[in-house]
N, C-alpha and C positions, 0 to 999 in steps of 0.2 A: 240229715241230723235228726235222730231220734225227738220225739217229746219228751223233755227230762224237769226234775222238781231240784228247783237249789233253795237250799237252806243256809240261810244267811243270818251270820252272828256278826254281834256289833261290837266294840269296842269297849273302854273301859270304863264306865258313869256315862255312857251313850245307854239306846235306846234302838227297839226295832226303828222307829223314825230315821236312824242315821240312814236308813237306806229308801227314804222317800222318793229320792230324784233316779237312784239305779233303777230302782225295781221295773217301775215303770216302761224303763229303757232296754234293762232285760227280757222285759214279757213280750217286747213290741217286738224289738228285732232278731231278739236268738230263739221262739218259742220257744218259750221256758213259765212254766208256773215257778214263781218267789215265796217263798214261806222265810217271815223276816220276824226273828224268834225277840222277846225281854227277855237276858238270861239271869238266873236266880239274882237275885236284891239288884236288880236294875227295870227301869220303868216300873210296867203295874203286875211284874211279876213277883209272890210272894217271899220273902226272906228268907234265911236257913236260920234250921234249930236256934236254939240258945250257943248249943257246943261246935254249930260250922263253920266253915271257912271260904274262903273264898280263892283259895290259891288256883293258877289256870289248871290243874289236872281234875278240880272238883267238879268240874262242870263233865265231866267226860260220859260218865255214866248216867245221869241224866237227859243227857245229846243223846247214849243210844238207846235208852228206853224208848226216849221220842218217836225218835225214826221206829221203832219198832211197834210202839201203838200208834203211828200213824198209817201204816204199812207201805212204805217209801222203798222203794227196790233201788238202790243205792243212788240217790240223791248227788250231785254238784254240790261240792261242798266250798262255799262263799266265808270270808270273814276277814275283816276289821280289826288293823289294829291287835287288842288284846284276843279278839275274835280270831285272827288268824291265828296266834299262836295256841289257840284253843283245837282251831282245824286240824293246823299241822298235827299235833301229838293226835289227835285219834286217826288221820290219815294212816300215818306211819306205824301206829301199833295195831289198826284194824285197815288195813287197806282193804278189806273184801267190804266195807261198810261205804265206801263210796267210791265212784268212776271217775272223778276228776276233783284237783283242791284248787282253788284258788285265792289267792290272797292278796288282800290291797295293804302297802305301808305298813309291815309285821310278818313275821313270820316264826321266829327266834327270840326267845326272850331274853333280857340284859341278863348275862351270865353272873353270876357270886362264885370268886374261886372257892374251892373246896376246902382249904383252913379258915374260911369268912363263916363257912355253917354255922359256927356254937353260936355265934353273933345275930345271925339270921335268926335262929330258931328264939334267943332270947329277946329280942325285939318283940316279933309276932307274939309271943307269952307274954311279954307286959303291954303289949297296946290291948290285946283279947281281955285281961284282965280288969282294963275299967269301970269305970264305971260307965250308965249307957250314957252315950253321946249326944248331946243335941245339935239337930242340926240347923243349919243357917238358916234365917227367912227373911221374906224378901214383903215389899210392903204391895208391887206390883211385876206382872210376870217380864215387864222389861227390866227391871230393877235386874234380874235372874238371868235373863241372856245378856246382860252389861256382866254378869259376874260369871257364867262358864265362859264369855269369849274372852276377857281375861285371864282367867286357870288355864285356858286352851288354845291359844290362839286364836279363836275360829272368826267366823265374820256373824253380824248379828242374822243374814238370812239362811245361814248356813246352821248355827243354832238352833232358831226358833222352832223346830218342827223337835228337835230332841227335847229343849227343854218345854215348850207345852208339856209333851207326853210324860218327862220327869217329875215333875210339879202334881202338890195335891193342897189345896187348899183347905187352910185348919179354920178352928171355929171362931177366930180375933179376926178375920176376912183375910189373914196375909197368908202366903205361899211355903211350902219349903219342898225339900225333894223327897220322892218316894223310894231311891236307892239305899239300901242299909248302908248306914256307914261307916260296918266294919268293911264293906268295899275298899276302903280308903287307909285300909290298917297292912303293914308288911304281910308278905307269903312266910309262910312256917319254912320253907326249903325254896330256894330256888338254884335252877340247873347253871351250871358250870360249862366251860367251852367245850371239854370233851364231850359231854350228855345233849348241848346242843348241836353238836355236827355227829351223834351218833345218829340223832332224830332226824336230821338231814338226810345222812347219807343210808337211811333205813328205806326212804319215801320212795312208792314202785308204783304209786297212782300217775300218769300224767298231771302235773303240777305248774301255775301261769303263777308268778311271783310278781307285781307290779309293784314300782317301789314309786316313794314320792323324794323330787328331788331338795325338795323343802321340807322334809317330815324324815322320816325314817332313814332314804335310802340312803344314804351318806354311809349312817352307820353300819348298817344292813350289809354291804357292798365289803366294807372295812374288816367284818366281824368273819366274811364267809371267804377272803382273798387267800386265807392259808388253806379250807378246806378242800378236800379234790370235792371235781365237778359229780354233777348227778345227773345222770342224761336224759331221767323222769322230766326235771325241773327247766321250764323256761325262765328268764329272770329278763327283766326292761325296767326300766327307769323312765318318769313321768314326770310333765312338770307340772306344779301345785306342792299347797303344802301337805301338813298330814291327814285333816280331811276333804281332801282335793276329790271326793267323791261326790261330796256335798254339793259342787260347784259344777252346776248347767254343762260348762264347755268343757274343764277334764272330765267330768262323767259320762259326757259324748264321746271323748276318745276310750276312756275307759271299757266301753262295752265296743266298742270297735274291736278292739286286744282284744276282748270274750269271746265276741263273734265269732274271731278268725279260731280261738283256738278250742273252743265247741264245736267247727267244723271237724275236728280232725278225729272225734270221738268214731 
């Protein structure tokens, strides 16, 4: 197995921190360098414009800049969550931009039938249009991981390393987050069941889909049972919930799955 560089995207109001416990266990046993990205208005990466957005296809063209002032000769491309379905679309419309996709708990994102659009699209215009948001604050940084592990399910050791790196302390000594919070505001369009198995059934990279049997994969599994098979695409089911990465012993088995299937490159 080659030495190869994965780029790993996080999730949605996560942080390169979601990938604390992987990285580690990537570098060790699959030689692999991890580049574990903030993507735009998440951790202590800068916001967009006044006029941007945050839909999963915005992030695309700044994913290849990257790779390309980094000078990354097609990168393993990792990702989480809203991360993977970040992966997946550049995978499938640039498959010469990376050698292999892998994805934890995401892949596909929750379709909107196609007469839902006018509604979509008026949503995201009136949340874009308010006024600015303030965001919550916390009196101490437990006060904060007591309040993503509630939004998220997660457990407080499984948070803590996301929300440290979330968190910016203002000038009254209390906390709030450093993610913009038009993060948390509807997509102007989102894809439909046909555009999401067109994405699927486009993908020509060798593809490792890990689903969580607590998290995603239920519905994941549900979403993909009418699409025909892709024979790029490995697909398992894991148990944990949705961030079962987070967690010592599914992230042991986790890079096991990696292991075996970075051998095959």
């Amino acid at each position: 197995m080659n030495h190869a560089t994965v780029l790993a995207l996080h999730g949605w109001l996560d942080n390169a921190n979601s990938f604390d416990v992987l990285a580690p266990l990537l570098v060790s046993q699959c030689d692999v360098d991890v580049i574990a990205l903030d993507m735009a208005g998440h951790g202590k990466s800068q916001h967009r414009h006044i006029q941007g957005a945050y839909n999963i296809w915005d992030d695309l063209l700044e994913l290849n800049a990257l790779i390309d002032a980094l000078g990354l000769d097609q990168p393993i491309l990792l990702g989480h969550s809203r991360g993977a379905m970040v992966a997946t679309l550049l995978a499938a419309s640039l498959p010469e931009i990376t050698c292999q996709l892998i994805v934890l708990d995401g892949m596909l994102a929750m379709p909107v039938p196609s007469e839902e659009a006018p509604k979509q699209l008026a949503k995201h215009l009136r949340q874009h249009s308010r006024s600015t948001h303030v965001m919550p604050h916390y009196a101490t940084v437990d006060e904060a991981i007591s309040a993503r592990c509630k939004a998220a399910g997660m457990e407080p050791q499984q948070a803590r390393g996301i929300v440290e790196r979330g968190l910016i302390e203002v000038s009254d000594g209390r906390f709030e987050w450093r993610s913009d919070a038009r993060v948390t505001r509807a997509s102007a369009m989102k894809l439909n069941e046909v555009q999401n198995a067109a994405f699927y059934q486009t993908l020509s990279v060798p593809t490792l889909v890990l689903l969580a049997q607590e998290g995603f994969g239920p519905w994941m599994a549900s979403a993909l049972a009418e699409t025909p098979g892709n024979q790029c695409v490995q697909m398992e089911s894991l148990a944990g919930g949705h961030h079962f990465h987070l967690d010592p012993v599914h992230a042991g088995v986790i890079v096991n799955r990696i292991h075996a299937f970075l051998k095959m490159r």
